[in-house]
C-alpha positions in Angstrom: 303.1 105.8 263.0 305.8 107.2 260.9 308.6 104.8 260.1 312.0 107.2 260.5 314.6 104.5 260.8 314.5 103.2 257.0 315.8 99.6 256.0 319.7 99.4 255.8 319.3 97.1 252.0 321.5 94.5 251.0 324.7 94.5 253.0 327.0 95.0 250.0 324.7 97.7 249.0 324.9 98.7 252.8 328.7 98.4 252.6 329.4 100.2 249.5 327.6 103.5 250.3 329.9 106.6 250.7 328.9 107.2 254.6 330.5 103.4 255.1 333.6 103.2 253.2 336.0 104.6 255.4 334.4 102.0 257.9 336.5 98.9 259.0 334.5 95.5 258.0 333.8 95.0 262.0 332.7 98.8 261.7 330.5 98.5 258.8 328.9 95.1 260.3 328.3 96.7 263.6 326.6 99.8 261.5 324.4 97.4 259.5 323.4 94.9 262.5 322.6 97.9 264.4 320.3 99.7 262.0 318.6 96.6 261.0 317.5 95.6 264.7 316.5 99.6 265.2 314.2 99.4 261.9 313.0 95.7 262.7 311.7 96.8 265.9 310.2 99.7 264.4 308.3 97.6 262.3 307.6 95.1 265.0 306.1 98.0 267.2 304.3 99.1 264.6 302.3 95.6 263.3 301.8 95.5 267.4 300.0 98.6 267.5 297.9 97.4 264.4 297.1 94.3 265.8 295.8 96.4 269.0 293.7 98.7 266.8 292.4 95.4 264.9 291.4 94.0 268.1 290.1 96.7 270.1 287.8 97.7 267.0 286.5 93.4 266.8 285.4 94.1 270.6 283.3 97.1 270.3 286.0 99.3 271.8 287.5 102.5 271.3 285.8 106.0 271.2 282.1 105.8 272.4 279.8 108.4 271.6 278.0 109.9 274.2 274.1 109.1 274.8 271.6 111.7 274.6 270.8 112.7 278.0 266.9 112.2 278.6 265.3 115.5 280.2 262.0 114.8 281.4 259.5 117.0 282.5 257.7 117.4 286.0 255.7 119.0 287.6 255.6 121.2 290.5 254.9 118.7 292.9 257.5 116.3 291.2 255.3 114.3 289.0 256.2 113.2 285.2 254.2 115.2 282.8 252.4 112.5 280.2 251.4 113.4 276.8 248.0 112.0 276.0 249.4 108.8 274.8 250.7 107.9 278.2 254.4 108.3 277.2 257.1 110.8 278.8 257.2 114.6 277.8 260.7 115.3 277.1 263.2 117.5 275.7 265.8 116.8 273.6 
C-alpha cells in the first residue's frame, strides 16, 4: 500500500508553509484537521490490512498450491495396473 496523503507536521509548521499563509486561521485549521483525518485513516486502513495479512497467514490461508494430480494406469478392461510390489503404476 502506498501512503500518498503525507502527515500535515506540527500545526505551526503546518501553518507557516507558503501554500497556507494567505489562509484565514478558521481556513488553515480546516486545511490541517482535514488532512490529518485523510492521512490517519490512511494509516488506519493500512495497519487493518496488515493485521488481515497477519491473520490470514497464522490460519494456513492465502494462496494454495495446487496438488499433483494422480494418473493412474488401467487396463483395458478397467483394472489398476500394479507394479510387482503391489502399489499403483502411475504417472506424474
Amino acid at each position: 500500500m502506498l501512503f500518498n496523503i503525507n502527515h500535515p507536521g506540527l500545526w505551526k509548521d503546518f501553518y507557516k508553509k507558503p501554500e497556507n499563509k494567505n489562509l484565514t486561521i478558521v481556513e488553515a485549521t480546516k486545511k490541517y484537521k482535514k488532512q490529518l483525518l485523510l492521512f490517519e485513516n490512511q494509516y488506519t486502513s493500512f495497519l487493518q490490512h496488515q493485521r488481515m495479512i497477519q491473520l490470514q497467514h497464522r490460519s494456513g490461508g492465502g494462496i494454495k498450491k495446487k496438488k499433483n494430480k494422480q494418473i493412474v494406469m488401467l487396463t483395458e478392461d478397467g483394472k489398476i495396473v500394479l507394479t510387482e510390489d503391489n502399489k499403483i503404476l502411475d504417472y506424474n
